[in-house]
Backbone as a chain_set.jsonl record, in Angstrom:
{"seq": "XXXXXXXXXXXXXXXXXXXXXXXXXXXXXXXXXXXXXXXXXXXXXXXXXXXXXXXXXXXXXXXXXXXXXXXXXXXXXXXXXXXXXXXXXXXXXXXXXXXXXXXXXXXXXXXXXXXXXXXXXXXXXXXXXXXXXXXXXXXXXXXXXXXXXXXXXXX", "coords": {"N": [[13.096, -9.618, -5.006], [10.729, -7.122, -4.406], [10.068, -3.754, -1.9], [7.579, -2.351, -1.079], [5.199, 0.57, -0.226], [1.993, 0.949, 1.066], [-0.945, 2.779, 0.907], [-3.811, 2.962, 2.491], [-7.136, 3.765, 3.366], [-8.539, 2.808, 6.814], [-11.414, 2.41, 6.843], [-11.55, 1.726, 4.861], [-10.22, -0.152, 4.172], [-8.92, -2.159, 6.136], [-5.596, -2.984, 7.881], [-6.623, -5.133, 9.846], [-9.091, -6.142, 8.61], [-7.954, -7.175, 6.759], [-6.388, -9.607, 7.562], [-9.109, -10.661, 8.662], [-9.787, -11.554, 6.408], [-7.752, -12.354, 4.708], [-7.158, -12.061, 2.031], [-7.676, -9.784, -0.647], [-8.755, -7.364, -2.962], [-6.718, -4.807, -4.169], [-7.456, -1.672, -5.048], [-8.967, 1.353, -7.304], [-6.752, 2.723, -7.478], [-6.054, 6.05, -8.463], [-3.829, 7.483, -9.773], [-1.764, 7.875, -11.98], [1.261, 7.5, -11.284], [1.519, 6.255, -9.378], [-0.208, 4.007, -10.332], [1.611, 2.65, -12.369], [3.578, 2.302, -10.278], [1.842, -0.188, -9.488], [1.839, -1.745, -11.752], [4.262, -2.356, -11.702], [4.653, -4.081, -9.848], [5.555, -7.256, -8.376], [4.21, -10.637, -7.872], [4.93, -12.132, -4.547], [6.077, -9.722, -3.895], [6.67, -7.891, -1.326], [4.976, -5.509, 0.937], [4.652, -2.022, 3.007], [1.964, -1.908, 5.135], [0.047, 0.745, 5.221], [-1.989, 3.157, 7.107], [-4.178, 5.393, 6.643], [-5.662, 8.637, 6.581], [-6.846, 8.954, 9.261], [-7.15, 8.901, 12.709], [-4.825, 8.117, 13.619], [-2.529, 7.793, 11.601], [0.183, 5.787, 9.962], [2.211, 2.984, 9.639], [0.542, -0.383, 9.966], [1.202, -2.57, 9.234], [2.053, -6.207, 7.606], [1.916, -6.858, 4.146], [1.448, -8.883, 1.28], [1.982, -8.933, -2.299], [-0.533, -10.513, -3.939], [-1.191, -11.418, -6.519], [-0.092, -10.695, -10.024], [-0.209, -7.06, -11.424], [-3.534, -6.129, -13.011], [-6.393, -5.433, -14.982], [-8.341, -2.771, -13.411], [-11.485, -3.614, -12.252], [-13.103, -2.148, -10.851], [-13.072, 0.507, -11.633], [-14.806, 0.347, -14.256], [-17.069, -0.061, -13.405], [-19.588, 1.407, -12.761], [-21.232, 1.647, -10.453], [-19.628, 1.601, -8.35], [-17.389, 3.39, -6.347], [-14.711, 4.369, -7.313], [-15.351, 4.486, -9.576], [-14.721, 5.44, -13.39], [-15.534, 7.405, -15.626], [-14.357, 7.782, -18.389], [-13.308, 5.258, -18.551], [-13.618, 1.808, -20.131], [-14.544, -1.625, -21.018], [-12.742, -2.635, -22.926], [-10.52, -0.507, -23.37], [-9.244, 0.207, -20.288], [-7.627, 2.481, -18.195], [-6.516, 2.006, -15.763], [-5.335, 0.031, -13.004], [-5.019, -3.133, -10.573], [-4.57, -4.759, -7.991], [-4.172, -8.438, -6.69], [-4.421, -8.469, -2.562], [-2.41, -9.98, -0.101], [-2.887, -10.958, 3.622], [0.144, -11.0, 5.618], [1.155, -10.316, 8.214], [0.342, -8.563, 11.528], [1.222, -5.733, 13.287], [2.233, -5.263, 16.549], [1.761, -2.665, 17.307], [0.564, 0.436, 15.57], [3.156, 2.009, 13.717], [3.521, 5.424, 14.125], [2.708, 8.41, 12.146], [4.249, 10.429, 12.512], [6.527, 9.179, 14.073], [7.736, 7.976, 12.046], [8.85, 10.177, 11.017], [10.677, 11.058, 12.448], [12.957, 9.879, 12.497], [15.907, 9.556, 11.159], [17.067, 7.924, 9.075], [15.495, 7.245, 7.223], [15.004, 9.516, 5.893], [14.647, 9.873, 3.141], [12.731, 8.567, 2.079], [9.94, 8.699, -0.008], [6.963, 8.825, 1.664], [7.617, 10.555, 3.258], [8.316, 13.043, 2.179], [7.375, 16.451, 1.429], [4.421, 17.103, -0.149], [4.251, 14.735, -1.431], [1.517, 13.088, -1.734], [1.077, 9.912, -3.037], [-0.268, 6.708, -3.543], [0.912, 4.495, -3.023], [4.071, 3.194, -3.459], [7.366, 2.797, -3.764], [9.633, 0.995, -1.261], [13.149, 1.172, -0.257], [15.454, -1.183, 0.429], [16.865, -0.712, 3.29], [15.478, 1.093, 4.411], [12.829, -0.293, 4.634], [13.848, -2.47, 6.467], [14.475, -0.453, 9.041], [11.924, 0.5, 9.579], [10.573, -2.246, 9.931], [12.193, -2.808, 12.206], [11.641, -0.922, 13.97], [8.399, -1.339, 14.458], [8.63, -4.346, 15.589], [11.24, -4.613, 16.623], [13.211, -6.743, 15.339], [14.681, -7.683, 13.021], [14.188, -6.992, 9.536], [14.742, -7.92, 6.958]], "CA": [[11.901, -9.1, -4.374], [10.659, -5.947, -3.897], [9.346, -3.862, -1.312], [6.531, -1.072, -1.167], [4.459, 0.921, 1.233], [0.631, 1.34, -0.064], [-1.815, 3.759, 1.93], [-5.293, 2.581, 2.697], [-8.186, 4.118, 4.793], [-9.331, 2.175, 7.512], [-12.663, 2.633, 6.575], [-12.024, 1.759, 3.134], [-9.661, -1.729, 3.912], [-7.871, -2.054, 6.948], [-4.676, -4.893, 7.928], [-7.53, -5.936, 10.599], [-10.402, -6.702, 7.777], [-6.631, -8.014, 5.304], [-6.078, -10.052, 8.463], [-9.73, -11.856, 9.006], [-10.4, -12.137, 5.402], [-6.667, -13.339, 3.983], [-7.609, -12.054, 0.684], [-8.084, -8.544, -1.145], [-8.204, -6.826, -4.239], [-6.457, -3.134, -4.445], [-8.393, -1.308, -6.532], [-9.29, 2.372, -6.974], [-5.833, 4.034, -7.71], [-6.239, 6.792, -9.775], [-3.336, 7.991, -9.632], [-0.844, 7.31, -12.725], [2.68, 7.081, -11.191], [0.841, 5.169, -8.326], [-0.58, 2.785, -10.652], [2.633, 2.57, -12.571], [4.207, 1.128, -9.663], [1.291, -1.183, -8.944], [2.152, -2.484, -12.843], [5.992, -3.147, -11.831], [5.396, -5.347, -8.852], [5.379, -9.003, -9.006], [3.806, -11.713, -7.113], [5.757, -12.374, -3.526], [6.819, -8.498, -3.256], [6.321, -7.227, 0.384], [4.427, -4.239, 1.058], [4.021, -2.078, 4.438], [0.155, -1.359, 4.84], [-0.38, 2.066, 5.787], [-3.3, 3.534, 7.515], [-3.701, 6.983, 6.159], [-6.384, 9.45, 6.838], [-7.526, 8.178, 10.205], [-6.863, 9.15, 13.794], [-3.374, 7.428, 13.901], [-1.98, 7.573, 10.599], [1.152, 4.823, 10.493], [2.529, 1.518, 9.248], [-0.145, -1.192, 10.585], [1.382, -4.223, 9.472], [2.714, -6.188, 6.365], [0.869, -7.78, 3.109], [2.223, -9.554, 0.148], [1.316, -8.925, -3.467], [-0.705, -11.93, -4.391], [-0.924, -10.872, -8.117], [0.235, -9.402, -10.759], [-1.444, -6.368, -12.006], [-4.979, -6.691, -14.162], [-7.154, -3.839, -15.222], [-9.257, -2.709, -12.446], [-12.731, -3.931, -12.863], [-13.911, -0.823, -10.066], [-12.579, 1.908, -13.023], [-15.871, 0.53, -15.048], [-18.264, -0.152, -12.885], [-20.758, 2.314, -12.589], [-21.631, 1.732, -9.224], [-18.233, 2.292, -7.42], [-16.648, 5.256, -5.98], [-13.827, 4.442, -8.232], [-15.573, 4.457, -11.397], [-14.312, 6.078, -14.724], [-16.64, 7.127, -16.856], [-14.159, 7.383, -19.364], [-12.726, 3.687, -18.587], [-13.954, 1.146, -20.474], [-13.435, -2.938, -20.785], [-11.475, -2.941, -23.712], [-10.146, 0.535, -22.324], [-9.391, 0.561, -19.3], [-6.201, 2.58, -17.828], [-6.138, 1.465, -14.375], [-4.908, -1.445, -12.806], [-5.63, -3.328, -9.227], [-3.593, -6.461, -7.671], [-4.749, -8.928, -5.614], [-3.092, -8.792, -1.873], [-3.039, -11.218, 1.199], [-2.233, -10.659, 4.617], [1.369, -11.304, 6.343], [1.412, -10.022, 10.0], [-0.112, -7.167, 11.896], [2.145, -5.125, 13.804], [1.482, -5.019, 17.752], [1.006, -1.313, 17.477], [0.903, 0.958, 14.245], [4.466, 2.749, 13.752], [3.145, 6.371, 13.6], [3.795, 8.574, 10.916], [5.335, 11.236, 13.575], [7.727, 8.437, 14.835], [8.461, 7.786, 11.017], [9.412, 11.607, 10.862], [11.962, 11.124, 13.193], [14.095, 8.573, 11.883], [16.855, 10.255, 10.051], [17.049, 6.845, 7.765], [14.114, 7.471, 6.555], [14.63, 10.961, 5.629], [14.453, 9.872, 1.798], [11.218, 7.736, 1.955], [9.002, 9.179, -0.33], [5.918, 8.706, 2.051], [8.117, 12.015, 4.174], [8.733, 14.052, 1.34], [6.345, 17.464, 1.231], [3.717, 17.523, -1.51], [3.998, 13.586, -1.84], [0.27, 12.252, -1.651], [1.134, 9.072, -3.235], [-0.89, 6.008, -2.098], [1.56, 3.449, -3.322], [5.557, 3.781, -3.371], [8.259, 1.652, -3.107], [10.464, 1.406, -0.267], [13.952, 0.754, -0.017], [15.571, -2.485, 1.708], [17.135, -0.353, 4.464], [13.862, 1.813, 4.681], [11.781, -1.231, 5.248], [14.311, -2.535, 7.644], [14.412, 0.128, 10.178], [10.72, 0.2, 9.488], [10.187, -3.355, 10.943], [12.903, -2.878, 13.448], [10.628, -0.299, 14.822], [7.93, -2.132, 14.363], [8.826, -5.525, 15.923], [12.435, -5.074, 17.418], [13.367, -7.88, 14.747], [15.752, -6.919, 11.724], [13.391, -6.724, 8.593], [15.697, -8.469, 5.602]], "C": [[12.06, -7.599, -4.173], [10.241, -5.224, -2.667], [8.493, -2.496, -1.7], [5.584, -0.646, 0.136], [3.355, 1.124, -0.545], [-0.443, 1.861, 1.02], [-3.408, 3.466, 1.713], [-6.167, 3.478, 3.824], [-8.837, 3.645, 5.362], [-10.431, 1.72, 7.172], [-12.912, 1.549, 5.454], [-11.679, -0.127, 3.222], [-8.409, -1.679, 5.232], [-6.699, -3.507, 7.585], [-5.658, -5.717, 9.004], [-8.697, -7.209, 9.702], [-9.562, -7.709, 6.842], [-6.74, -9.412, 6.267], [-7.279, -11.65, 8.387], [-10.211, -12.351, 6.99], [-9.142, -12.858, 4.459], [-6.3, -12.702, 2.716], [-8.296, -10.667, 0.444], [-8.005, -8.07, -2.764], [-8.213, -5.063, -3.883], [-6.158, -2.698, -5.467], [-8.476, 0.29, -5.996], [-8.322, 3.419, -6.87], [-5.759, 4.799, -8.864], [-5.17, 7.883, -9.774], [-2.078, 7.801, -11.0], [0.576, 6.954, -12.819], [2.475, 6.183, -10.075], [0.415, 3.836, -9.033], [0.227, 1.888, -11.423], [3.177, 1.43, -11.684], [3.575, -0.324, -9.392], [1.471, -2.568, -10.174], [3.616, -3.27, -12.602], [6.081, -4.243, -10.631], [4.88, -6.974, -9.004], [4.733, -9.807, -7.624], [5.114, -11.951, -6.139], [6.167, -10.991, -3.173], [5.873, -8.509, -1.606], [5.698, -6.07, 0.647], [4.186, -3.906, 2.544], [2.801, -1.01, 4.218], [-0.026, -0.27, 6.048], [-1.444, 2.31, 5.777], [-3.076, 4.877, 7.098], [-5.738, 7.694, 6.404], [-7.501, 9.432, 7.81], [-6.786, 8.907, 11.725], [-5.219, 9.459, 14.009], [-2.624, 6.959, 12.561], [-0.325, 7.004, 10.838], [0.608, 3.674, 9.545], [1.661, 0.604, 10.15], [0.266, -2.534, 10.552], [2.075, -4.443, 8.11], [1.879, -7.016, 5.33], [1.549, -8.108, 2.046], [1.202, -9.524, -1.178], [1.222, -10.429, -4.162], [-1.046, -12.439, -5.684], [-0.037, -10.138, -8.308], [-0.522, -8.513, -11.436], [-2.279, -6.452, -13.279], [-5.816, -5.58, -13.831], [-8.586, -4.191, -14.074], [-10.6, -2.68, -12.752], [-13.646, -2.668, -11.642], [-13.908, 0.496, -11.7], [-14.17, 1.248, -14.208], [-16.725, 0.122, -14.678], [-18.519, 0.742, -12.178], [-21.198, 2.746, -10.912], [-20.747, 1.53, -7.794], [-17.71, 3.145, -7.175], [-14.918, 5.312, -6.501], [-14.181, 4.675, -9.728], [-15.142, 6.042, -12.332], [-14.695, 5.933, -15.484], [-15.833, 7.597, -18.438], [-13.065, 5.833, -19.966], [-13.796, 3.097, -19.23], [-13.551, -0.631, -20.317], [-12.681, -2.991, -21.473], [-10.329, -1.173, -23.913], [-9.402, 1.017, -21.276], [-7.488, 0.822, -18.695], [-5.713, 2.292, -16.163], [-5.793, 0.021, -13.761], [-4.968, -1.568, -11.114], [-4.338, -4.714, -8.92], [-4.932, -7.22, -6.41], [-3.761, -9.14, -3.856], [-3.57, -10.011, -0.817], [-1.929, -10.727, 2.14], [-1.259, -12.296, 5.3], [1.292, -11.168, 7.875], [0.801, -8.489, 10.156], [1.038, -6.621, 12.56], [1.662, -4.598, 15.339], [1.259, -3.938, 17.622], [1.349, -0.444, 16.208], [2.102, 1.648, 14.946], [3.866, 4.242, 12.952], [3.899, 7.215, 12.488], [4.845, 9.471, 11.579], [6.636, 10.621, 13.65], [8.222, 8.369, 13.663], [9.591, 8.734, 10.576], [10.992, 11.908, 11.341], [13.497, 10.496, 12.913], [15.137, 9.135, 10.901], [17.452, 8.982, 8.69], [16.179, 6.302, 7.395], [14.036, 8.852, 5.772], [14.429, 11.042, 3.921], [13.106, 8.427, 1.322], [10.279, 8.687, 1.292], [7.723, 9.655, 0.66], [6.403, 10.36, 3.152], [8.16, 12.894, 3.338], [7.446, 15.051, 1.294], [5.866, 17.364, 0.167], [3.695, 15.857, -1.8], [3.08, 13.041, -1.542], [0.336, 10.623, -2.057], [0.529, 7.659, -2.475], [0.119, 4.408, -2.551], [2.919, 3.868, -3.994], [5.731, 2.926, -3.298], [8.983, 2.35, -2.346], [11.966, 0.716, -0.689], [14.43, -0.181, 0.924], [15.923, -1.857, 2.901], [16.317, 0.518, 4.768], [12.914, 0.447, 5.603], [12.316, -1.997, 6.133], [13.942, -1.97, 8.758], [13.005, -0.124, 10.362], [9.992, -1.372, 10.544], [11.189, -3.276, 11.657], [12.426, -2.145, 14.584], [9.356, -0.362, 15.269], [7.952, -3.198, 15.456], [9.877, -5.585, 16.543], [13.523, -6.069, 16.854], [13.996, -7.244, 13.257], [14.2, -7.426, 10.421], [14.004, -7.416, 7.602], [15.941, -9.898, 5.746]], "O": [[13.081, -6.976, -3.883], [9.869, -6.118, -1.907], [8.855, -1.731, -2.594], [5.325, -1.299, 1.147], [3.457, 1.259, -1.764], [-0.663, 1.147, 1.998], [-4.023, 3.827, 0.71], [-5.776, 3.755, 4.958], [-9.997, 3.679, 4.952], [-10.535, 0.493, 7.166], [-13.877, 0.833, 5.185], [-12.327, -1.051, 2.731], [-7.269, -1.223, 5.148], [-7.012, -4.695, 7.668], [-5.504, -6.938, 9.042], [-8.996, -8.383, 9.919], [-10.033, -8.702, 6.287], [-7.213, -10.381, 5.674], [-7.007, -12.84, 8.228], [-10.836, -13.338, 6.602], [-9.4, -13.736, 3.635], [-5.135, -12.802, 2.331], [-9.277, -10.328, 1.106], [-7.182, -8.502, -3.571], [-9.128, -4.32, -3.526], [-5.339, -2.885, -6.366], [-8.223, 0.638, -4.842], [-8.531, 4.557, -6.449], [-5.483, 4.4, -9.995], [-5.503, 9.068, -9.774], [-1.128, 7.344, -10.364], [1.14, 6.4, -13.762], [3.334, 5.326, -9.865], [0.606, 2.741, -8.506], [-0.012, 0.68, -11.437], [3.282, 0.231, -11.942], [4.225, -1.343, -9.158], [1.36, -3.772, -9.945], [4.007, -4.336, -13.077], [7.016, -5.006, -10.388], [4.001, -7.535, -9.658], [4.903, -9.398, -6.475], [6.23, -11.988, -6.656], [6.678, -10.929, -2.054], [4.849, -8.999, -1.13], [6.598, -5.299, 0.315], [3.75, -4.735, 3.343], [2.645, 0.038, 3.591], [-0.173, -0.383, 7.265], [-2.168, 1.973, 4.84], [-1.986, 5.445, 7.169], [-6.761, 7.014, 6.329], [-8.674, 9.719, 7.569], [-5.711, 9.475, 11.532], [-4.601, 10.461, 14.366], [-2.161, 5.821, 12.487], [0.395, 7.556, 11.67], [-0.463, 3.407, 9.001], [1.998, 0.743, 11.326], [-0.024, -3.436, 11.338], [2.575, -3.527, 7.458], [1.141, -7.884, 5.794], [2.517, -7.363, 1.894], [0.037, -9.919, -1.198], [2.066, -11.184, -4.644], [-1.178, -13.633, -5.953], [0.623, -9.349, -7.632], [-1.487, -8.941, -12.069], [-1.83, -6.773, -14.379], [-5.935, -4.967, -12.771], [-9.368, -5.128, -13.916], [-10.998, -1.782, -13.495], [-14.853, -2.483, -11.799], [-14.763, 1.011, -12.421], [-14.448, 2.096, -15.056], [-17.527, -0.241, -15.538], [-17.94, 1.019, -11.128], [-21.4, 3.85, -10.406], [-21.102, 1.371, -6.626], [-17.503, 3.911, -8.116], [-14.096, 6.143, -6.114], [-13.486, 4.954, -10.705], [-15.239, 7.228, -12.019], [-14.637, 4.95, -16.223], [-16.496, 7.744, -19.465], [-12.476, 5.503, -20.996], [-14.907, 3.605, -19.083], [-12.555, -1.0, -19.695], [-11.607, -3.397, -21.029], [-9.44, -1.103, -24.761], [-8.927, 2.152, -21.303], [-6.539, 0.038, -18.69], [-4.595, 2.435, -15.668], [-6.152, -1.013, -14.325], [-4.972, -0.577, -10.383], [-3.537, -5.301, -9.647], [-5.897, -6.841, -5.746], [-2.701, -9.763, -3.811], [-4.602, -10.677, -0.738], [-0.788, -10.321, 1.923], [-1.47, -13.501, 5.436], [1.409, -12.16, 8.595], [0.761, -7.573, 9.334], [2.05, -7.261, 12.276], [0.849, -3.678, 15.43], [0.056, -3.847, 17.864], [2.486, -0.612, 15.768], [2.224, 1.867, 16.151], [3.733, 4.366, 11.734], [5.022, 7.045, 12.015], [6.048, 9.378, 11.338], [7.683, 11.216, 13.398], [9.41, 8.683, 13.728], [10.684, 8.49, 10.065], [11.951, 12.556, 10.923], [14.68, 10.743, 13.146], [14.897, 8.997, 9.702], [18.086, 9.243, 7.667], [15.994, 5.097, 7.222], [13.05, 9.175, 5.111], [14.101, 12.111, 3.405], [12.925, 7.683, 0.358], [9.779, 9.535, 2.032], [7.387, 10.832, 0.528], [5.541, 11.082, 3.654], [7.981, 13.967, 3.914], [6.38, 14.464, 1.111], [6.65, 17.491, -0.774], [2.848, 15.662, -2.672], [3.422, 12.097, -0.829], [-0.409, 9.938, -1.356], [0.687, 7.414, -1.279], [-0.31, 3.308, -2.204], [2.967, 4.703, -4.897], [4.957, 2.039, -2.938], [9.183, 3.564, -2.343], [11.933, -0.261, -1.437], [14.019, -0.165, 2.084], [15.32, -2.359, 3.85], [16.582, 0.831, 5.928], [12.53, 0.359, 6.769], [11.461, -2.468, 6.884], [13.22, -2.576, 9.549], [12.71, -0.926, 11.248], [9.213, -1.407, 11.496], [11.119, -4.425, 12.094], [12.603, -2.428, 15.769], [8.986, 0.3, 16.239], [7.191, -2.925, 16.385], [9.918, -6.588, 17.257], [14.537, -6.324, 17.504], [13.501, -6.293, 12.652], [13.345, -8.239, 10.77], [12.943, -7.601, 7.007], [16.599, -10.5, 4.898]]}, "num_chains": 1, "name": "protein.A"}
């Protein structure tokens, strides 16, 4: 198994809406070393669901990749704020998974508090200039991560 952090905007899909509905598809990365990773992970990986461009940006909780990746059907439809008008169906360079929610996290783990953590200091999601909305994490990353979190060892 793997694990990964993946950055959502409230707005857009939050672990509350993952939460009452069970069931998602993440879609809309247009990013190509972002979507990369979304190609290498497998059914059962772990992911921690980041809130990003919101009040309280932070780890909200955890979700499990409930696919494996399949070309994102937002990238050619027209009438999405993902669309690519030079994606096509037999085309198409983007890719989406399906996820499902694991657990919320009594209170998001800000990104400040993340800052702090000196075993964390090689987490992509800290690094300057890294926008990335999907990374993997390391097992002792996503440890401390839910140990800060929950109080409860992560592995």
């Amino acid at each position: 198994m793997h694990y990964w952090l993946m950055k959502s905007e409230p707005d857009e899909l939050s672990i509350e809406t993952l939460s009452e509905r069970g069931r998602a598809r993440w879609d809309g990365v247009r990013n190509y070393q972002a979507r990369n990773y979304l190609r290498s992970m497998e059914q059962g990986d772990l992911f921690l669901f980041y809130h990003s461009s919101c009040a309280l940006p932070g780890v909200a909780g955890i979700a499990r990749i409930a696919t494996s990746a399949y070309p994102d059907p937002a990238a050619i439809d027209p009438h999405s704020p993902y669309h690519d008008s030079k994606a096509t169906a037999l085309a198409n360079p983007w890719s989406a998974v399906d996820v499902e929610f694991v657990e919320r996290f009594p209170q998001v783990v800000p990104l400040a508090r993340l800052k702090e953590e000196s075993a964390l200091g090689e987490m992509p999601l800290l690094k300057k200039g890294n926008r990335l909305s999907v990374m993997p994490v390391s097992a002792g990353q996503w440890q401390r991560i839910i140990e800060l979190a929950t109080g409860r060892s992560g592995c």
